[in-house]
C-alpha positions as CSV (number, residue, x, y, z in Angstrom):
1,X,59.0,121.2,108.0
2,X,61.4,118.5,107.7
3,X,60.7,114.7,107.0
4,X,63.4,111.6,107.4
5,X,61.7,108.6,106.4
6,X,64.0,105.0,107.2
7,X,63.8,101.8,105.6
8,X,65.0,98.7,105.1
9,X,65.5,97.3,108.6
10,X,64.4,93.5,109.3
11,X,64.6,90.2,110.3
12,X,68.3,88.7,109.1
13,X,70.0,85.8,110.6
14,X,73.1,86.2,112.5
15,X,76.5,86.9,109.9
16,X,74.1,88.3,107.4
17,X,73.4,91.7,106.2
18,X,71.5,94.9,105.5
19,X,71.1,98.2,104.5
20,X,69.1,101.1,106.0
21,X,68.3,104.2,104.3
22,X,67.0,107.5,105.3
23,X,65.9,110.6,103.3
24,X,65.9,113.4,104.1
25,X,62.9,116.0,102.7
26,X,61.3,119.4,103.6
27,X,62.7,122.4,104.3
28,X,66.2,121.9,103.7
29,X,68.9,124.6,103.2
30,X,71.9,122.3,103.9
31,X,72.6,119.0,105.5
32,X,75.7,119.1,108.0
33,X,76.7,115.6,109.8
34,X,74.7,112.6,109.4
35,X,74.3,109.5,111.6
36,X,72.8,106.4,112.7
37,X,72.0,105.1,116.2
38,X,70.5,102.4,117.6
39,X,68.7,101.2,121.1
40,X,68.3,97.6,122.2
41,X,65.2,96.6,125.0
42,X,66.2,98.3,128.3
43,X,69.2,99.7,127.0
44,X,70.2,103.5,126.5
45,X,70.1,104.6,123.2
46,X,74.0,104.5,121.9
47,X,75.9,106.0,118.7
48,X,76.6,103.5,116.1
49,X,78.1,105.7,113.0
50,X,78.5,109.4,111.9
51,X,79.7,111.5,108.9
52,X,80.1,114.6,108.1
53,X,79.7,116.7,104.9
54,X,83.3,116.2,103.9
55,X,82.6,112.4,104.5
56,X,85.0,111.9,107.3
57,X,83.6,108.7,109.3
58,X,83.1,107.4,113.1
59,X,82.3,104.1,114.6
60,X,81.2,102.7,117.7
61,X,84.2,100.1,118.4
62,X,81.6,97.3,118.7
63,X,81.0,97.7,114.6
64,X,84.0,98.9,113.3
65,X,85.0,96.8,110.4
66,X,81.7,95.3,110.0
67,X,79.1,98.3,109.4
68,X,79.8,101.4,106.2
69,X,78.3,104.8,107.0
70,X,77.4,106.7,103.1
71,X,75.7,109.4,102.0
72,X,74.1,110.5,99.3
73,X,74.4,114.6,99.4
74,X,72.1,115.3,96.1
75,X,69.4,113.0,97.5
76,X,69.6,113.8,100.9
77,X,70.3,110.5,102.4
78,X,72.2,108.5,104.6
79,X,72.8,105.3,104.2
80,X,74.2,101.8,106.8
81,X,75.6,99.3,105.4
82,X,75.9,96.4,107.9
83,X,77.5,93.2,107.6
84,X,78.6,90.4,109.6
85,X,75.8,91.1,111.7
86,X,75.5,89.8,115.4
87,X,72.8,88.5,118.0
88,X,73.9,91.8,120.2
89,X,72.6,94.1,117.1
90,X,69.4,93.7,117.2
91,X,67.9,97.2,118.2
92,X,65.8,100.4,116.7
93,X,67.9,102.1,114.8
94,X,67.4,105.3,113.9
95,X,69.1,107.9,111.7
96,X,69.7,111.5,113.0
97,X,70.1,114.7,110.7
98,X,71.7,117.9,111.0
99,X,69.6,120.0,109.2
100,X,71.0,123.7,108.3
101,X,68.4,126.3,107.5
102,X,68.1,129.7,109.4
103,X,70.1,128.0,112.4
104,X,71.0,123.9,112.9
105,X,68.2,122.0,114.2
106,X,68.7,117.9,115.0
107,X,66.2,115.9,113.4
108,X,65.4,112.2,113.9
109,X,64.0,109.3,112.3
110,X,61.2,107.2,113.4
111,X,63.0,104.2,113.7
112,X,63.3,100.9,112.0
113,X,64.2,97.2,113.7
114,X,66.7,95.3,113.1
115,X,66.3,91.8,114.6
116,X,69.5,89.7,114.2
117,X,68.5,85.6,114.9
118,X,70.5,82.6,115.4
């Protein structure tokens, strides 16, 4: 069995930041590309950042500049910086994991909110 546990979503007021985290546990024989997306009320759930295990990186256009994809390969974890943040932002987001053991199976997170205010 595999776990991803997220944290550190919130309530942050708009052109401040935060930083979500999610780990990884279980099962694990390998980790291939990590990521983070996000879904706002009554909105399709949409790509915000990936990276793979050789730490190339790739951003939604409407957070380019302002959001940093990490991770952390000995602890299994993933990390979002996000900066700058805007109203439009404010959604679930939740990390998505590429986990390799006997084959590659797509694990995701359960979700944390970020809620950007005025």
């Amino acid at each position: 069995q595999v776990q991803l546990v997220e944290s550190g979503g919130g309530l942050v007021q708009a052109g401040g930041s935060l930083r979500l985290s999610c780990a990884a546990s279980g099962s694990i024989f390998g980790i291939n590309a990590m990521g983070w997306y996000r879904q706002a009320p009554g909105k399709q759930r949409e790509l915000v950042a990936t990276i793979t295990t050789r730490g190339s990186t790739d951003y939604a256009d409407s957070v380019k500049g302002r959001f940093t994809i990490s991770r952390d390969t000995a602890e299994n974890t993933v990390y979002l910086q996000m900066n700058s943040l805007k109203i439009e932002d404010t959604a679930v987001y939740y990390c998505n994991v590429e986990i390799r053991n006997w084959r590659v199976t797509s694990y995701w997170g359960q979700g944390t909110q970020v809620t950007v205010s005025l």
